[in-house]
C-alpha positions in Angstrom: 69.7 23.8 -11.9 69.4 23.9 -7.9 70.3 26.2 -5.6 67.8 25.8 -2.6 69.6 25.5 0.4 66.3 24.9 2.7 65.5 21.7 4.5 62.4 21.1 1.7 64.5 21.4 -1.4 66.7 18.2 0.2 64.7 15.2 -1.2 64.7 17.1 -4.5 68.6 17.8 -4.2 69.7 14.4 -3.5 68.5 12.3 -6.5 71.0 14.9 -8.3 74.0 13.0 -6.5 73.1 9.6 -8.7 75.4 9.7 -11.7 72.4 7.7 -13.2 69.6 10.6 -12.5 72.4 13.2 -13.8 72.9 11.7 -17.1 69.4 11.0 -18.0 68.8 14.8 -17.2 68.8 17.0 -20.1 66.4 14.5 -22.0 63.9 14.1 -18.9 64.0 18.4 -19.2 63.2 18.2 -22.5 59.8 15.6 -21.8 58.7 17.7 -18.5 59.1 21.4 -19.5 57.5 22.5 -22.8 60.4 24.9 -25.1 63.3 24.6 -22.8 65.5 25.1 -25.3 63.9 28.0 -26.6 63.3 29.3 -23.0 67.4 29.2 -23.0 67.5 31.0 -26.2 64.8 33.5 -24.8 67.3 34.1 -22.0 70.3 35.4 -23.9 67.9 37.2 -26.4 66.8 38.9 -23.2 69.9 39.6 -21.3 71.2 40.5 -24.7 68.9 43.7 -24.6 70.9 45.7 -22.3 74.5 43.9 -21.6 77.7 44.4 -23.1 79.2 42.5 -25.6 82.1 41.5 -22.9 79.5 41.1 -19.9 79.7 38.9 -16.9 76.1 36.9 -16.0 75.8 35.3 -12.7 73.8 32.0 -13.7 72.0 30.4 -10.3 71.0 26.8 -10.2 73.6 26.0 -13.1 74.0 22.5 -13.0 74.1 20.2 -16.1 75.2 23.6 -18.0 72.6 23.6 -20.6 71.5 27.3 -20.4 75.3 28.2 -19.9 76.5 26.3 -23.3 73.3 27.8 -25.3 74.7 31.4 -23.9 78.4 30.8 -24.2 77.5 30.0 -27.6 75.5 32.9 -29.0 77.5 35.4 -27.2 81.1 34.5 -27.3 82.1 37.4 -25.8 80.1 37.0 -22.3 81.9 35.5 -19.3 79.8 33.7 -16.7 79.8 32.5 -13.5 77.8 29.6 -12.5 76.7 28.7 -8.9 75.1 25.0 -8.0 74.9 22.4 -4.7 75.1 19.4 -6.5 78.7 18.0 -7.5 77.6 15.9 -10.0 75.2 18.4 -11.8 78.7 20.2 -12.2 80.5 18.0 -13.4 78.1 16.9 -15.9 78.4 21.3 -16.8 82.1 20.4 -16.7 81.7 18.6 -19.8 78.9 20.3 -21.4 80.7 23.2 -21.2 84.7 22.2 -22.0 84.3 24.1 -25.8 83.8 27.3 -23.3 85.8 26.6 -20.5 88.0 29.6 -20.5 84.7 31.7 -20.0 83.0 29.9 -17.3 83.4 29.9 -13.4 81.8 27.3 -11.4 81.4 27.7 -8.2 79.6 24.5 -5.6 77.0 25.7 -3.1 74.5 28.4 -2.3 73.4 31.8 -3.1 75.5 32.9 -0.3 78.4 31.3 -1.8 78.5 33.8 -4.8 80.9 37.2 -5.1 79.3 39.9 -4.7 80.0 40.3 -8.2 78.8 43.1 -9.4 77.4 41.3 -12.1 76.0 42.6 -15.4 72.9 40.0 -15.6 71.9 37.2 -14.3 69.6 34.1 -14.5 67.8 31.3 -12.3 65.8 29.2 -14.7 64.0 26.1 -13.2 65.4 26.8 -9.7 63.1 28.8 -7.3 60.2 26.5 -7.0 62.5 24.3 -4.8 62.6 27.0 -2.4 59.9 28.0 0.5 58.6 30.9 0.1 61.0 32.8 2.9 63.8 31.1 1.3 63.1 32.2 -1.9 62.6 35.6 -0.8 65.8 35.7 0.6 67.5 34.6 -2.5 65.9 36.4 -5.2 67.2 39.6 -2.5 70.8 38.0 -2.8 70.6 38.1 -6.4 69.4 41.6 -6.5 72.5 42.9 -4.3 74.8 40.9 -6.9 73.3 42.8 -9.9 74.7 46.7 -11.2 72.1 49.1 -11.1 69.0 47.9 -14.2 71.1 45.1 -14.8 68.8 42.3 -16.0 67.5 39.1 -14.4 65.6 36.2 -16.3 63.9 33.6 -14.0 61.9 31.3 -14.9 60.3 27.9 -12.6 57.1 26.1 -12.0 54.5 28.7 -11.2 50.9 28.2 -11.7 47.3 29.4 -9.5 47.1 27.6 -6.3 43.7 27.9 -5.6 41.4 25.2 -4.7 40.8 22.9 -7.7 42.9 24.6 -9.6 46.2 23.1 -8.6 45.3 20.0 -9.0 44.0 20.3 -12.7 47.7 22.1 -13.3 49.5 19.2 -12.1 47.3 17.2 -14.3 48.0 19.1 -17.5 51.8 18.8 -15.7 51.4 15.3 -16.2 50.0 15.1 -19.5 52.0 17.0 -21.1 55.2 14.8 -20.1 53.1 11.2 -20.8 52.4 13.1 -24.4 56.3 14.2 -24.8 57.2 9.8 -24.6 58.0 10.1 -20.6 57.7 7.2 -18.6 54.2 6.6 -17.4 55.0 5.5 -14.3 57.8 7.8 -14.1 55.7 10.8 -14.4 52.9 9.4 -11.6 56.1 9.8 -9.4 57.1 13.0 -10.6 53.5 14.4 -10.1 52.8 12.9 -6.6 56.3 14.1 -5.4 55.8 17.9 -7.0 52.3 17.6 -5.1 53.7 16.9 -2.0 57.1 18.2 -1.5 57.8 21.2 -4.0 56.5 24.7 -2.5 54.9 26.3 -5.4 53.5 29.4 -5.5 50.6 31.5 -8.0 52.3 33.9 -10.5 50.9 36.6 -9.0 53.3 35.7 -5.9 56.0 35.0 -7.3 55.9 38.2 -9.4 55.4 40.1 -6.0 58.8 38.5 -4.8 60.5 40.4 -7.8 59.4 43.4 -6.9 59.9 43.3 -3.0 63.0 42.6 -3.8 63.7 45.9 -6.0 63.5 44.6 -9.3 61.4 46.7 -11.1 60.1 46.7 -15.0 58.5 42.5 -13.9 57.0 41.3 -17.3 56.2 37.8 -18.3 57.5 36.2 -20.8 57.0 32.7 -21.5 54.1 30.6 -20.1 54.2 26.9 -20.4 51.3 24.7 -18.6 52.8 24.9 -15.2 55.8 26.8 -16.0 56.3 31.1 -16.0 59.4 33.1 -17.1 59.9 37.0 -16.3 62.2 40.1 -17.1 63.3 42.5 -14.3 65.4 45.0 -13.4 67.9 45.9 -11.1 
C-alpha cells in the first residue's frame, strides 16, 4: 500500500521489507483503520459506477493485495494493474491474489514506473499520507495523465484538521481507536509517536484541493473514519 518515493516516506517503507511486519499486515489494518474492508468494498461499488464490465484499474500502493482480491472478486471481469516499492508487500499480493492471477499485473516501484495506461479507473487507498505535500502533488498529477477522460479515481489516507490542538486530539482518537480494536498498547504508542513525527499529513480541505489542481473534478467525500478520509473524482 506504498508508493512514496520521497526521502520522508523511507522509515515508513522499510519496515515493509521484514517478512515478519508483512505477515502481520492485513490484521494490524484491520486494528488501526476503522471499515477497511468495507472501504475496499466502497471502492469497487464506486469504480463500478462508470467502468465497463471488462475495465482495466490502475491500483497505486498495492502491496499485500487486499483491495485488489476484494475487486478481482466482485468484478470478475476487470483486469488490474498493481504498482508498489516494497518486494515483499508483493509477494505477500502474489499469494493473496493466485485465485486471480491471470487478471493481475504487478509491477515494483514508483508512480513513474506505471504505463501510461490509459486506464479506465484507478485507486490509491492508504498511500498518500506517506508523501510530502510536493510529492504527493506530483503523484496524484501522474495518476491523472494515466486516467481516460471522467474515468474514476478512489483515494483514500490519513487526513484529518491540522490546526493547533486539533492534531493532537486526532492522533489521540487515532490511538484509541486501535488500543479499543485489541492492538498492542505499546505497539500503538509507537505507531502514534512515529505518525506524529514522520508522516506529512495534511487537513481535508488540502488534500481535496490536490484533487482538483490536479484536474479531477466532481471531488466528493465518502467515507470518514477518525483520522482517515476517502473521495470520488474524475478525470
Amino acid at each position: 500500500m506504498r508508493c512514496a518515493s520521497n526521502d520522508g516516506a523511507q522509515h515508513f517503507l522499510s519496515a515493509f521489507s521484514d517478512p515478519e511486519v508483512v505477515a502481520r499486515y492485513a490484521d494490524g489494518l484491520r486494528r488501526f483503520v476503522p471499515g477497511v474492508d468495507a472501504l475496499h468494498r466502497m471502492a469497487g461499488l464506486l469504480l463500478a459506477e462508470r467502468v465497463s464490465e471488462d475495465a482495466k484499474i490502475f491500483v497505486l500502493g498495492a502491496g499485500g493485495g487486499l483491495e485488489l482480491s476484494a475487486m478481482a472478486q466482485a468484478y470478475p471481469g476487470w483486469r488490474f494493474l498493481g504498482v508498489d516499492p516494497s518486494a515483499e508487500m508483493l509477494n505477500q499480493a502474489e499469494r493473496t491474489l493466485r485465485p486471480h492471477a491471470a487478471r493481475v499485473e504487478l509491477v515494483q516501484g514508483y508512480i513513474e514506473d506505471a504505463p501510461p495506461g490509459p486506464f479506465d479507473g484507478a485507486t490509491c487507498l492508504l498511500t498518500l499520507h506517506f508523501l510530502n505535500e510536493a510529492e504527493r502533488k506530483r503523484t496524484v498529477r501522474e495518476i491523472h495523465r494515466r486516467l481516460k477522460p471522467g474515468a474514476p479515481v478512489v483515494t483514500a489516507h490519513s487526513s484529518f484538521p491540522q490546526a493547533a490542538g486539533e492534531r493532537d486530539l486526532w492522533l489521540s482518537r487515532y490511538a484509541a481507536y486501535a488500543i479499543a480494536s485489541g492492538a498492542d498498547v505499546e505497539q500503538v504508542r509507537k505507531a502514534r509517536a512515529a505518525v506524529g513525527a514522520s508522516v506529512n499529513m495534511l487537513s481535508p480541505e488540502e488534500d481535496e484541493n490536490i484533487l482538483r489542481a490536479a484536474g479531477f473534478r466532481s471531488v466528493s467525500l465518502f467515507y470518514a473514519a477518525f483520522t482517515w478520509r476517502g473521495w470520488i473524482a474524475y478525470a
